[in-house]
N, C-alpha and C positions, 0 to 999 in steps of 0.2 A: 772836546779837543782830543785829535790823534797823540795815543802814547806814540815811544819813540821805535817799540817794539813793534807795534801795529802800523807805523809807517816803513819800517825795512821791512816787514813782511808782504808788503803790498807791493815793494819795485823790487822782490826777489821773483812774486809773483808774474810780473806784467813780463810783456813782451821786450827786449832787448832792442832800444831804438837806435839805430846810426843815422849819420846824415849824410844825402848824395844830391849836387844842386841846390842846396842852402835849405833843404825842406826836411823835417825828422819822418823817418819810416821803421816802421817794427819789419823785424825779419821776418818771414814768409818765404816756407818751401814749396815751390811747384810742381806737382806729379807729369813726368810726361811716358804715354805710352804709346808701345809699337807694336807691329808684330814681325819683326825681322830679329836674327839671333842677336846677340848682346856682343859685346868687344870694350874695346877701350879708345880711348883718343884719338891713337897711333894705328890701330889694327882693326880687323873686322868689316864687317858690313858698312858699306860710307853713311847709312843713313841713319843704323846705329852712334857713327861715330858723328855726324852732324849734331843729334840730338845731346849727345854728352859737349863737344865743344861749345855748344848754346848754352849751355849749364856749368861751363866752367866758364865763360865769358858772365855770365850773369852775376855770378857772386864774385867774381875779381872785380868788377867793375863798377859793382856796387858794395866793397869792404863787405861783402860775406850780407847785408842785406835783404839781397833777394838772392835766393839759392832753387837750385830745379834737383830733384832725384829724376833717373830714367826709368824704366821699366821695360824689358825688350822680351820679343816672343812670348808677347799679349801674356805676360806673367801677372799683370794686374788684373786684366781682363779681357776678357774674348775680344775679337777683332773683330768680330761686326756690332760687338755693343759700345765702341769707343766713339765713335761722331754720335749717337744721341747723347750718349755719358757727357760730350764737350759743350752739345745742345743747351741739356741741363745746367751746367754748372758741378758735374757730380764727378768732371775729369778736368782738369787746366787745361790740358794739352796734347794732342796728339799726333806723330807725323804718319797721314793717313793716306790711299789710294783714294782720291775724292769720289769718283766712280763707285766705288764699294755702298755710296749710300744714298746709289742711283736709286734702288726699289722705293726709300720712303720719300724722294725729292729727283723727281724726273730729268730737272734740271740739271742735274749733278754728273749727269755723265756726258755733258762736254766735254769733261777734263779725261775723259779714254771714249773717245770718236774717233774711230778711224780716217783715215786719211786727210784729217785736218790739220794738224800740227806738223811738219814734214821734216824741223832741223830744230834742231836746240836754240839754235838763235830766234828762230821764229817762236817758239814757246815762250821764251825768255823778253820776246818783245810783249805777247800778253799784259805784263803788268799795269803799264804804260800806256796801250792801246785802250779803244773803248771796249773792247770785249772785257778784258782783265779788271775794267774800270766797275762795268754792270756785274761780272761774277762778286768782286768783292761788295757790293752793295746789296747782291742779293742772299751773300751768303751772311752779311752782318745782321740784313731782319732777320735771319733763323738763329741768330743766337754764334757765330762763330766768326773769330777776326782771322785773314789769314797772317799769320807771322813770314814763313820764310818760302816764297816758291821753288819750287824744283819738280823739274821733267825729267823721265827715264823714258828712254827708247825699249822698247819692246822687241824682240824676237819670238823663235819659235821651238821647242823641244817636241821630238816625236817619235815616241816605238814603233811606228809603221813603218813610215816614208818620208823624201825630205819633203817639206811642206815651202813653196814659194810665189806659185800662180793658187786663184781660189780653185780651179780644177783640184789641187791634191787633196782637199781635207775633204774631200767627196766620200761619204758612207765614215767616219771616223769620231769615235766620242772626243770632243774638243773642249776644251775652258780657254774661255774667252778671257775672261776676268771683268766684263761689264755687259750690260742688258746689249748695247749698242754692239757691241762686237760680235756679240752672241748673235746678233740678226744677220751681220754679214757673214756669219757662217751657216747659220742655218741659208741662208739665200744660196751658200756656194753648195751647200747639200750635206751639209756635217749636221751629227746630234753636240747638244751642247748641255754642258752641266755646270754649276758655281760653285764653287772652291776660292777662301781666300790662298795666298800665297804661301803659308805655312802649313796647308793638307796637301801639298800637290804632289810630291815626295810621295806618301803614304799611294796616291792615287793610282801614280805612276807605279810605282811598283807593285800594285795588286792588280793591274790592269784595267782599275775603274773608267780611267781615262784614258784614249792613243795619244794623244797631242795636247800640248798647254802654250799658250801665249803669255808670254810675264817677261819680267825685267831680263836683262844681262844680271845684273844683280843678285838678284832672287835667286836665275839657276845657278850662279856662283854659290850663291849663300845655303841654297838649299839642295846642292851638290845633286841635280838634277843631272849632271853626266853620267851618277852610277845608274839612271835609272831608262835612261834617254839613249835613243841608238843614233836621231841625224840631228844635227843643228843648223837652224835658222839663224842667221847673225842680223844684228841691228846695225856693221859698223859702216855699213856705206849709207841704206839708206834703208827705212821702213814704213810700213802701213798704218804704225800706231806706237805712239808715246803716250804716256800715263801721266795724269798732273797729280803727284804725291808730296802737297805743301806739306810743312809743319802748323797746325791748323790750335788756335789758341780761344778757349770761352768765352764771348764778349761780357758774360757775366759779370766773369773774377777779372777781366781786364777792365774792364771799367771800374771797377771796385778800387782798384791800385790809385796810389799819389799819380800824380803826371809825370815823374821824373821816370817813374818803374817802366810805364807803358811806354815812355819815348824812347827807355834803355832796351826793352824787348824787341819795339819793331827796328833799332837799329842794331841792335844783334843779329836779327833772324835777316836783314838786307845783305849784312857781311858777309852771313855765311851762304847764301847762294850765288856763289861763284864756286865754292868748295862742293856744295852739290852738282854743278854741270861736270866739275872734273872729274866727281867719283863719277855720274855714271858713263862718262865719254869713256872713261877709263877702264870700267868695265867690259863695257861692247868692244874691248879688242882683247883684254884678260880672257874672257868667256869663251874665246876662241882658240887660244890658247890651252885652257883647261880641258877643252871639249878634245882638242886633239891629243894631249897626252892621253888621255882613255881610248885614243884609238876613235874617235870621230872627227872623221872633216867638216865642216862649213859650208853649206851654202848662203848664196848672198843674194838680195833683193834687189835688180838691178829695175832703171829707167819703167822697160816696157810691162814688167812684172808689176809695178807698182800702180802703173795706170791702170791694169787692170782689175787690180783689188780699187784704185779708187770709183772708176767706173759702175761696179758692182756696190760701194758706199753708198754714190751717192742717189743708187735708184733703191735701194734697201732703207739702211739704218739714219741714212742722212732726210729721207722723207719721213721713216718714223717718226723718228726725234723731233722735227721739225714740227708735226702735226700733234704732238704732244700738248703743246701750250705756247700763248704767244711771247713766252720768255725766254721759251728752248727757239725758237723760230728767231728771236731777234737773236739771242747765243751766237745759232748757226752762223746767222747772216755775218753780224761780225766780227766770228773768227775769220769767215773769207776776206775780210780784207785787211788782216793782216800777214806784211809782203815782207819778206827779209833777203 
């Protein structure tokens, strides 16, 4: 028989259980990591600041329960080892360019295909659609739930020239930010090199690169104006959105009570509407910023963007396609989603 010593020592020991939905759960912190600069709630990078809202909603909602810590500007870990790290089970969470982990899963860079996505509401109808329907099924065999969707429109920063029809990036070291894009430049007659979002800075200002394609955000966040002489603006319309969910380990998620996983995925639902406003809200900020430093704006109008699609869909949209028959069904039904 347990003395009475050896019984308090054993629930000083144990985990701290509360109850949410009539079920008992031991508290559990979640890691989430990024590689965008760090903020707070109120301030900063929105995607930064999603990730912490998602972690304060967690543990209010669950009396301190389930709690998330953040980690911003891949402070935990490099940015291209965080989607196998999620793979694994060796990271909870991370809000990632899904693209970035095109090289080891071909299929991955639907989510930054040019000319497929063309408004926010058309991304945002993805979920819902059978395309959103097959990505999340194919991304759950590999090991990864998505939690929160969110699209960022895409522009263009350049130390040469402004960059709007594919004629400009002719002769020009370019980053793309995915395989896919990388081809529609290479086809328009650019060299192209891979840089996550947080070298591009360093790039830019040693010359490595003339020109980079990334978020409003990004060059907000990674004050790509000191480094950048023309701006490509994303606010009317563009060539390529980025799908940069908050992306969760079906490992440690299925590990969780039911109460936890059905408080995550309605967490991470909430908060993508506060994603589309940060980045709508950037692609008119970024332009802004660009001109206090003394850069105007160019815009991507109508016939400029047929022509980049034009050039997609005989380039990168065949590649991709001919890749495997899951990038091919991908393809097919992104096209028909109509908003």
């Amino acid at each position: 028989m347990q003395t009475r010593r050896a019984l308090l020592t054993a629930a000083v020991a144990a985990p701290a259980l509360l109850r949410l939905g009539g079920q008992a759960m031991a508290g559990q912190d979640l890691k989430i990591s990024h590689q965008f600069p760090g903020g707070t709630e109120e301030d900063g990078d929105f995607r930064d600041r999603l990730c912490r809202k998602f972690a304060a909603m967690l543990k209010q909602r669950s009396d301190g329960a389930l709690t998330a810590t953040v980690y911003p500007n891949a402070s935990l870990m490099k940015t291209n080892s965080q989607f196998m790290a999620v793979r694994k089970g060796a990271l909870d969470l991370s809000l990632f360019p899904l693209a970035y982990a095109g090289g080891q899963i071909s299929e991955l860079n639907i989510g930054l295909m040019p000319c497929v996505v063309g408004s926010y509401a058309q991304g945002a109808a993805w979920k819902t659609a059978p395309v959103g329907r097959r990505l999340s099924a194919f991304l759950a065999e590999k090991g990864i739930v998505i939690v929160s969707w969110v699209w960022q429109a895409n522009g263009v920063v350049s130390r040469a020239n402004p960059i709007v029809v594919p004629e400009d990036v002719k002769g020009l070291k370019t980053r793309g930010g995915s395989r896919e894009m990388d081809l529609l430049l290479l086809a328009a007659g650019a060299a192209t090199l891979s840089l996550p979002s947080n070298e591009i800075y360093a790039a830019m200002q040693t010359g490595a690169v003339d020109a980079v394609v990334t978020s409003s955000t990004s060059m907000i966040s990674f004050r790509l104006e000191e480094t950048g002489k023309h701006l490509t603006s994303a606010r009317d319309r563009t060539f390529l959105f980025t799908f940069e969910p908050l992306l969760m380990s079906k490992a440690i998620f299925d590990a969780l009570p039911p109460a936890h996983r059905d408080l995550i995925m309605a967490v991470g639902e909430e908060l993508e509407p506060f994603g589309t406003a940060g980045s709508k809200a950037d692609d008119d900020k970024v332009v802004g910023v660009f001109r206090k430093a003394g850069i105007q704006a160019q815009d991507i109008d109508a016939a400029a963007f047929e022509k980049w699609q034009a050039l997609a869909r005989t380039s990168t949209w065949k590649d991709y396609a001919g890749r495997s028959a899951e990038c091919a069904e991908l393809l097919k039904l992104s096209q028909d989603v109509r908003v």
